[in-house]
Each structure stands twice: as structure tokens, then as C-alpha cells.
C-alpha angles and dihedrals in degrees: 000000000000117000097257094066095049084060098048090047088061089042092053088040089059090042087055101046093049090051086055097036085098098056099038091099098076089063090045084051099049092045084057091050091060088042091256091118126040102250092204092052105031083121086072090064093059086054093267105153104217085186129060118243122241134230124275131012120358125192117209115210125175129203116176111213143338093314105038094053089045089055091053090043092096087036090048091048095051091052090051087055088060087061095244121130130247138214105192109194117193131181107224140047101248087055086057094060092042088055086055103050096044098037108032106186086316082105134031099244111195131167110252116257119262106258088252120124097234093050103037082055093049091054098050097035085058096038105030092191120204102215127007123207121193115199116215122342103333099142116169121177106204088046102055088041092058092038091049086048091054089052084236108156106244116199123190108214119198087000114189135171124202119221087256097055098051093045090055097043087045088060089061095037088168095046092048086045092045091054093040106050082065081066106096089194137358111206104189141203095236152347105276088042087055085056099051090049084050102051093047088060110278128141143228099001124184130182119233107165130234119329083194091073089057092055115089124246114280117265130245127191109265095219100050094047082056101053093040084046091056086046095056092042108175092333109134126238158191133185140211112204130181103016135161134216111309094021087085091064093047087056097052092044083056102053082048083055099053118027093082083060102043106031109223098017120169129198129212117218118180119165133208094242118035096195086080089062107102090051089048084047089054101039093049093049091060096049077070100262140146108234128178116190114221088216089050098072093231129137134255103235129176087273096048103108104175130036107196110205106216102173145105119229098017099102088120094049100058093039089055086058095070155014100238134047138168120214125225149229082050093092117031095014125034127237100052129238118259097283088190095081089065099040089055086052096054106255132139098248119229126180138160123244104266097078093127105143091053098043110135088049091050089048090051096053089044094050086052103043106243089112147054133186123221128199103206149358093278085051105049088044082057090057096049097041083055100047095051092054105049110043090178083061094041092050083050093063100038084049093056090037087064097042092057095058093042085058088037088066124106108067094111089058089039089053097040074058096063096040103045088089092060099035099040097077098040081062095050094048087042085053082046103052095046116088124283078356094283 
């Protein structure tokens, strides 16, 4: 692929956004109707403000879902220190909620534009941001290029980039180059992450590490981990959180496979996608087991043999319900699932093979000890048979496991680094433009 027809492929992909831009309501609409879009708010996604924008400089920061905006929370909140505003753009629904609870009206929250030429242009001629920065791997084409027109300084926080990705960027070198050069800084997860953005045409490119690790462990209420705690007893447990579709199943075959040897046993299934609970619900309880659905109301009694975990939000809650947790779409499903928010919560950390797109924090946990990958099924029922049945081993783990991410701090201060020369003088001409310069 030359470089002029990189250019003229951009070229063709705003044309064609802008042909389709009319009818693209009746996709918004239908997402709505599955509770994918707020209905209340679909106008944001055409580039529609619903809040008025306020006087001097705005940062525009986008993270695209639950993860992502946990990860800038720290940043988000230091920005807001600096007495700069903030329009956080997310992508879902539940981000959206997270955005409010943690956020309150302290920051503007907005859904992201769809990548269509006629609403990214209404968004930024509203909002004019000063600076944008992109957590992760949200690259949108439509979006860089009109920024990059607009000369507006675009930053990628905690970049990363999955084997998949790459591979598929490093086929249209012209067309990645074309995209990143608009990047006034990467600043990447690791090392290896900092490479792969490098050698697809960004510069300059720092690491910073994870700004997940700087993020606290995720909370849980107090009084219904109490009353599911009382229910449990000493019964022991594991847990499976996560997971995608056939995970489940492994998990259940495992539990078959262990409560004869542990008496009372309970397993913990939590999937990635609650949605898919009631069929879960449906498909566990014919492989002869007892399920009780978090969601449901009912009780854990001393028959229940699976609690599936069917809410959003509750991750804190389940992990503080056991020792030991695997850690899905690494069995059944590639790419892995984020294995730090277990180890914060004092579990022994078990995952499959396939953990690509979280590699470096998998490796860290592995060198140290607080984690350990399986390669099957067999193999996965082993390690929790194992881990159930030697708690100084088990205590080992959850020990390493704390130490790594301990070792693993310090990527908010890294990233603040790298942003100071953007931010710094949005701060000085926000300082400016106040009254008497307060």
C-alpha cells in the first residue's frame, strides 16, 4: 500500500461516512432499543451538546467503556485539580453511569461522536477542546484526521496495542502512519506496547506502565457483602470471573469435579456479559446444579453450588467472596480479561494461555509468583484443587500477587510527565482568563 493510496483511502472513508451519515439513525435507534444507546441522549452521538460549555480552556478526554474510564479516573481527577475542565466522552451506557457516580457534574460527561464526518465536526465545533487525550487503543480515524486538521494536540494514555491489532495495522503501513503521526505523544503500557506504536509511525512514544495499577481496587457494599459473607459461612470457595461463552461450562465441570473433595464447596461464576445470564442460568442448572442468580434474590444455602453473578458493577463484591479466581476469555475465548483487579483483592490469580492483550501484567504477576497459567480444563480443576487444599501455598500466591502490583505503581505520575507540556499551559491561560487571576 503507497502512501498515496493510504491518503486517498481516508479520503474515501470521510466521503463515506458522510454519504451514510443520514441513515445512521436507524442503527443508533435499534441499538437503543437493546439498551446499548441511551435513548434519552442518542442526539450526543450525532455530535448534539446537551450541556452548555463553559468559558476558557477544555480538555477532551475519551475512554471508551467501563475499563478504560476506570483507568483515567486518577488522571481525570488530577486535571481537574489543575483547575482545567473536562469533557469525558465514553462510549456505553454503563460508562455512562460510572462517569456519574464517580464524577458527579465535576466534569462535563458526554457520549463520543459517532466517527462520521458531520457529527465529529459538530462536537468539536461546539466544544473546541484544547487538548484531547484518548485512553488505550481508541483509534478513530475520522476523528485524528479532523483533529489533526484542527492542529488540536491528540495524546494516547495507557496505549496498547493486541497481537491482532498490530498484525493487522502492520499489513497497511501508509494508512497506520498516516493515522499516528496525528498523535502528538503515545504514551504506552509497556515496553513492548511502546515498540509496536513506534514502528507504525508514532513519535515520540514513552512507557509509562499501567494506569490501571494506580487505580484502587474496585468497591464493594459493605452490607451485602455481609449478608452474602454470613450466608457462605466457612464454606470454601473459587470463583470464575469474566468469563465468555463456554467458560461457564468449564467452571461448572470443574466444581463436578471438586465438591466430593471439598464438602460444601461453592463456586463463583461471573461472566463477562451479564445479558447471557438467564441462559447460563438455564444451561448450569441441567448439568444438575444448584444455581442461584445474584440478581434473583435467593438465598445461598448449603445446596447451592453456583452463585452467578449477573451484575454490573459488582466485581468487588464477588472477589471479596474468595482466595482464588480464574480469569476468563483465556480458555474458551483469546485476548484475556484485566487479571490486576484480583490480585488487589487478595486472590490467587488463574488464568488460561490466551491472555494476549494483557500480557506484560500477566508476566509480572507470573515472574513474581501471584499468578499461574492453565491450559485446559484438567488442568485449571488441578490448580484449584490445589489451592483449596493448601492454604500456605494459596497465601503464597495472594501475597506475590500483592507485591507485583505494588512494584507495578507509578504510571499516573509517569503519564502526568508526559502531559505536563500540553497541560501546563492550558492551566496558565485557565488561571489568565479567571478574575483577578484566581
Amino acid at each position: 500500500m503507497s502512501e498515496r493510496w493510504a491518503r486517498a483511502t481516508l479520503q474515501a472513508y470521510r466521503l463515506g461516512g458522510a454519504i451514510i451519515y443520514p441513515v445512521i439513525g436507524t442503527y443508533v435507534a435499534w441499538r437503543a432499543s437493546r439498551g446499548k444507546e441511551d435513548r434519552a441522549r442518542r442526539r450526543e452521538r450525532y455530535g448534539h451538546a446537551s450541556k452548555p460549555r463553559p468559558p476558557g480552556p477544555i480538555i477532551w478526554v475519551h475512554a471508551a467503556s467501563v475499563g478504560e474510564t476506570n483507568a483515567v479516573v486518577p488522571l481525570v481527577q488530577r486535571i481537574l485539580g489543575y483547575g482545567v475542565n473536562v469533557v469525558l466522552t465514553t462510549g456505553t451506557v454503563t460508562s455512562a453511569h460510572l462517569a456519574q457516580e464517580v464524577f458527579g457534574e465535576t466534569v462535563i460527561h458526554q457520549y463520543v461522536p459517532l466517527d462520521l464526518k458531520p457529527a465529529v465536526d459538530r462536537f468539536l465545533d461546539y466544544w473546541e477542546p484544547d487538548l484531547v487525550i484518548i485512553a488505550e487503543s481508541e483509534i478513530w480515524p475520522m476523528t485524528i484526521l479532523e483533529l489533526g486538521d484542527r492542529r488540536v494536540p491528540q495524546v494516547l494514555v495507557n496505549g496498547r496495542l493486541s497481537d491482532r491489532s498490530f498484525r493487522s495495522w502492520k499489513k497497511r503501513p501508509y494508512l497506520a502512519e498516516a493515522l499516528f503521526e496525528n498523535l502528538a505523544h503515545v504514551v504506552a503500557q509497556s515496553d513492548l506496547d511502546g515498540e509496536r506504536f513506534q514502528a507504525l509511525g508514532a513519535r515520540p512514544v514513552t512507557v509509562s506502565g499501567n494506569l490501571k495499577v494506580d487505580v484502587g481496587p474496585p468497591a464493594a457494599d459493605a452490607g451485602a457483602l455481609a449478608v452474602l459473607k454470613g450466608q457462605i459461612g466457612k464454606r470454601p470457595t473459587w470463583a470464575a470471573v469474566s468469563t465468555h461463552d463456554g467458560e461457564e461450562k468449564y467452571a461448572a465441570e470443574v466444581h463436578l469435579a471438586l465438591k466430593a473433595r471439598h464438602p460444601g464447596l461453592l463456586t463463583i461464576v461471573v461472566p463477562r456479559h451479564p445479558d447471557r445470564a438467564s441462559a447460563l442460568h438455564s444451561e448450569l442448572s441441567a448439568m444438575g446444579l444448584n444455581v442461584v442468580r445474584r440478581t434473583g434474590g435467593g438465598e445461598i444455602k448449603d445446596d447451592t453450588d453456583i452463585l452467578l453473578g449477573d451484575t454490573i458493577g459488582e466485581m468487588g463484591l464477588y472477589l471479596r467472596l474468595t482466595e482464588i479466581a480464574f480469569v476468563g476469555r483465556s480458555l474458551a475465548a483469546e485476548g484475556g480479561q484485566n487479571p490486576l483487579e484480583p490480585a488487589m483483592l487478595e486472590t490467587a490469580v488463574l488464568a488460561g494461555r490466551n491472555v494476549q492483550n494483557f500480557r506484560d501484567s500477566y508476566q509480572r504477576l507470573i515472574d513474581g509468583g501471584g499468578a499461574r497459567l492453565v491450559r485446559d480444563k484438567d488442568m485449571l480443576a488441578g490448580a484449584v484443587n490445589y489451592l483449596l487444599s493448601n492454604e500456605p501455598a494459596r497465601r503464597e500466591m495472594i501475597s506475590a500477587g500483592a507485591a507485583a502490583v505494588e512494584e507495578m505503581r507509578g504510571a499516573l505520575e509517569r503519564t502526568l510527565k508526559a502531559l505536563d507540556p500540553f497541560i501546563h499551559p492550558l492551566v496558565v491561560k485557565s488561571r489568565l482568563e479567571k478574575p483577578n487571576g484566581a
